[in-house]
C-alpha positions in Angstrom: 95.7 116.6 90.6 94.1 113.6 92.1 94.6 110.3 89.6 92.4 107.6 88.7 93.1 104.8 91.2 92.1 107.6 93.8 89.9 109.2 92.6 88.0 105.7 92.4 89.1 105.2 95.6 87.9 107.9 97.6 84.5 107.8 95.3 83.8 104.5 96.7 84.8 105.4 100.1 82.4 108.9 100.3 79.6 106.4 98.5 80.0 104.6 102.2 81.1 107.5 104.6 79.0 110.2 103.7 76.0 109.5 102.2 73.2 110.3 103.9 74.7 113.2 106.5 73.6 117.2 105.9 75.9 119.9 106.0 75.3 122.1 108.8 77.9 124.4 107.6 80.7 125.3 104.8 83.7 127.5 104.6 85.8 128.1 101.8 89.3 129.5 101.1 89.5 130.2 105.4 93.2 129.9 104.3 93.9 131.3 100.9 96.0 129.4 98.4 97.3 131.0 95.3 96.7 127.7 93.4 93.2 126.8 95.0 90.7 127.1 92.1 86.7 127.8 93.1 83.8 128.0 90.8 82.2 132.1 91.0 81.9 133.2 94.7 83.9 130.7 97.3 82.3 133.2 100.2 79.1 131.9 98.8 79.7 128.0 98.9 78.3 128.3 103.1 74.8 129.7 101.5 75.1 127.7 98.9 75.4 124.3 100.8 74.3 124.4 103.8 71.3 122.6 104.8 72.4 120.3 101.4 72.3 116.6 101.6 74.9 114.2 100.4 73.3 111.0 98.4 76.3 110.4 95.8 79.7 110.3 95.0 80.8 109.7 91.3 83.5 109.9 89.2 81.6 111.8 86.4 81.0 115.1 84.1 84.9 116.2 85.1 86.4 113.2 84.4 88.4 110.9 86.5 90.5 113.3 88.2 87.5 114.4 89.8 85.2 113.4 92.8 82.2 114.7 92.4 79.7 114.5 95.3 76.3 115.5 94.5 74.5 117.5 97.9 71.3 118.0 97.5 70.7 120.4 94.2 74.4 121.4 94.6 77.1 119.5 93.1 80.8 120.0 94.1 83.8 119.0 91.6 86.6 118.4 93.8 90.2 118.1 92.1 92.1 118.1 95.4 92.8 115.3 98.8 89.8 114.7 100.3 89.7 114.2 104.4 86.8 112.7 106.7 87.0 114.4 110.0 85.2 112.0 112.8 83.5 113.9 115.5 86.1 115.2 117.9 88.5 114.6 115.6 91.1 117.0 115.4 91.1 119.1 112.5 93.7 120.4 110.1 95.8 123.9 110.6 95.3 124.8 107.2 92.6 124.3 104.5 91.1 125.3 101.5 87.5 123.7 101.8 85.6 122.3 105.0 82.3 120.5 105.5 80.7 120.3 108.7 77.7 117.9 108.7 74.9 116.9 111.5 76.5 114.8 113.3 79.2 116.9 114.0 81.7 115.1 111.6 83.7 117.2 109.1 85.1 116.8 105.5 87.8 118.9 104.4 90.4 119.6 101.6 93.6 121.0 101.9 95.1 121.7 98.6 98.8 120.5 98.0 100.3 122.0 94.3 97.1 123.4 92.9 93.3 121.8 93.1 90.0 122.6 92.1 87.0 122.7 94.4 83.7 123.9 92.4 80.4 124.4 93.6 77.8 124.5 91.3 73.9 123.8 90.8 73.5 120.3 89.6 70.8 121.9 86.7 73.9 123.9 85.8 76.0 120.5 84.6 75.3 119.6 81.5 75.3 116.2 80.0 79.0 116.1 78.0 80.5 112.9 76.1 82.9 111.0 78.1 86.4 109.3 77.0 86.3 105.5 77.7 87.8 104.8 81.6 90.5 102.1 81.6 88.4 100.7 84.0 85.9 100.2 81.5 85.4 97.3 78.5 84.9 100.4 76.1 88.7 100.8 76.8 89.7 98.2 74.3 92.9 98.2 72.1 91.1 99.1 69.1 90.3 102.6 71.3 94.0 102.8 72.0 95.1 102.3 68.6 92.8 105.3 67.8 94.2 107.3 70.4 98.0 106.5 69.7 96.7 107.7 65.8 95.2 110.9 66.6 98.6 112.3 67.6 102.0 113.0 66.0 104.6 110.1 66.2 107.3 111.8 67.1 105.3 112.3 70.5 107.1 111.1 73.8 105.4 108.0 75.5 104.9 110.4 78.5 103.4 112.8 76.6 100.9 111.1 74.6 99.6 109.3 78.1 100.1 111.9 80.7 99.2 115.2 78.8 96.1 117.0 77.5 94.1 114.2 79.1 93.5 112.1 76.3 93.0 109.6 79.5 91.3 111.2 81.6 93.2 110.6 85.3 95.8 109.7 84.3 98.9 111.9 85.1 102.7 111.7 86.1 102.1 110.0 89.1 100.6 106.1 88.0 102.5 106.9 84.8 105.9 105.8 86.0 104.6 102.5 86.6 102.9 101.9 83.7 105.8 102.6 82.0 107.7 100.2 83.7 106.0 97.6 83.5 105.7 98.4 79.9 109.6 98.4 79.7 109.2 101.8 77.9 111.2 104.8 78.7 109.2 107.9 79.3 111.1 109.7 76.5 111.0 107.6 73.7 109.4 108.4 70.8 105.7 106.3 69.6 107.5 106.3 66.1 109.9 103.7 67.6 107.8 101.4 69.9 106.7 98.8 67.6 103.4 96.9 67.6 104.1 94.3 69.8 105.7 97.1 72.5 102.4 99.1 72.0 100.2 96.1 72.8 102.2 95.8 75.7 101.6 99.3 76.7 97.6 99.0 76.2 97.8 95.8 78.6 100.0 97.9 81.4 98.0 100.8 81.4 94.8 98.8 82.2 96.6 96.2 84.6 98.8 98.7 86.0 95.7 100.8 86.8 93.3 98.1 88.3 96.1 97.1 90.3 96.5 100.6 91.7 92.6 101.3 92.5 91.9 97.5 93.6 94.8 97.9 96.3 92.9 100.8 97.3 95.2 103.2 96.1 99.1 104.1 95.8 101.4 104.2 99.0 102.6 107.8 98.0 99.0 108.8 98.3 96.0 109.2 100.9 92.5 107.8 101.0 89.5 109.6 103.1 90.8 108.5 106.3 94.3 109.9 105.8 95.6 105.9 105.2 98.4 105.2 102.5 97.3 103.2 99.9 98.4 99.1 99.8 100.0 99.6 96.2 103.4 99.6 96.3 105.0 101.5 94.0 107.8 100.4 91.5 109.1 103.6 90.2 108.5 106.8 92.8 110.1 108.6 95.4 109.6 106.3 97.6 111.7 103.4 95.5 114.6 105.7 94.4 117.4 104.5 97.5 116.5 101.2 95.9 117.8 99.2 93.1 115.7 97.8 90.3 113.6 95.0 91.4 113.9 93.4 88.2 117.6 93.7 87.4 119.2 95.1 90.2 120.5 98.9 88.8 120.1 102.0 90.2 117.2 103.7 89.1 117.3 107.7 87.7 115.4 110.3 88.6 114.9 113.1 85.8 113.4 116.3 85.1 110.7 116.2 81.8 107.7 117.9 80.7 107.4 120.0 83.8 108.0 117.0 86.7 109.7 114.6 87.7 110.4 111.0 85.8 111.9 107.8 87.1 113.1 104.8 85.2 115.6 102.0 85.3 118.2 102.5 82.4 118.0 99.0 82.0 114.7 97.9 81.9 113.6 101.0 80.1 116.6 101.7 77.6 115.8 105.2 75.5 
């Protein structure tokens, strides 16, 4: 799934790409993926759209792990990398979604472990209740507190933040980090994290966050011109040959909860 910072990211970056061009045609599932999700017919998404204009980009009604881009009466939910395609530009081998608009530019999405890409009439999208955005004031510690009460105690810190999107958008991926800097293991246990260790966690998951989207995104990830992010990450695959910035150990990689965890054993003691 695409997270938070980049889903914010590629939002604001279709808001200035985009907007405005018409979609002379669309193709969907050209190259079938068995974890490719489509809303009813994907033959139908070329009927469907073309002709459409695009005036917005939000992150919206499927929460922020979404990019939805409204065209025209259509509306498409994309959970998956988004690509802009200049004219000429070369255009990828394989994909799961492509846009080709007026000017003879191109969007595309090429799905990587599993991704949604629905198309859907905007009248069809009803108005639904959203959870506060980190990003967002309404995202205060009282909220938190409410959240971190809603659940059993014996929950894992990785699984109260990065399952059942209780925060929307935020998965596996910006979790390590928040972690981190939160000097909480991904394993332990909200029974044992004290109040002052919690507070600490609400502050890292909203810093931790802005940081990510303000730096336009994380350097394990893409924008919508195929550019690494500027954040650079603490706790990835990217920073595993390295030692702790903080302290100096070797950091672990780990199996848990269906991917992949990293921590320092130092820093982060279970």
């Amino acid at each position: 799934m695409i997270e938070l910072p980049e889903t914010h990211v590629l939002t604001k970056q279709i808001n200035e790409t985009l907007v405005g061009k018409t979609i002379k045609s669309a193709v969907a599932n050209a190259h079938p993926h068995g974890f490719a999700f489509y809303s009813g017919d994907c033959t139908a998404y070329g009927a469907m759209l073309s002709g459409q204009k695009i005036t917005e980009a939000r992150t919206g009604f499927a929460g922020d792990s979404c990019t939805e881009i409204i065209c025209g009466d259509m509306l498409l939910q994309i959970g998956t990398p988004i690509k802009y395609h200049a004219a000429g530009e070369k255009l990828p081998k394989s994909h799961q979604l492509l846009l080709e608009f007026d000017d003879d530019s191109h969007m595309s999405c090429t799905v990587q472990m599993w991704g949604g890409m629905f198309c859907v009439p905007v009248t069809e999208v009803s108005e639904r209740e959203h959870k506060p955005c980190p990003f967002t004031d309404a995202f205060d510690e009282n909220y938190f507190d409410s959240l971190v009460g809603s659940v059993k105690p014996t929950l894992s810190a990785k699984a109260f933040l990065a399952t059942e999107q209780r925060v929307p958008g935020l998965g596996n991926g910006v979790l390590q980090d928040i972690l981190f800097n939160a000097r909480i293991h991904s394993k332990r246990k909200l029974e044992t994290i004290g109040d002052k260790d919690m507070q600490g966690l609400f502050q890292s998951v909203k810093s931790t966050l802005k940081e990510m989207r303000d730096s336009g995104g994380r350097d394990t990830e893409k924008d919508l011109f195929n550019r690494s992010g500027n954040y650079l990450t603490i706790l990835s695959k990217n920073t595993l040959i390295h030692p702790c910035r903080v302290c100096g150990s070797g950091l672990v990689r780990q199996a848990y909860l269906g991917g992949n965890i990293y921590f320092c054993p130092v820093c982060q003691p279970l």
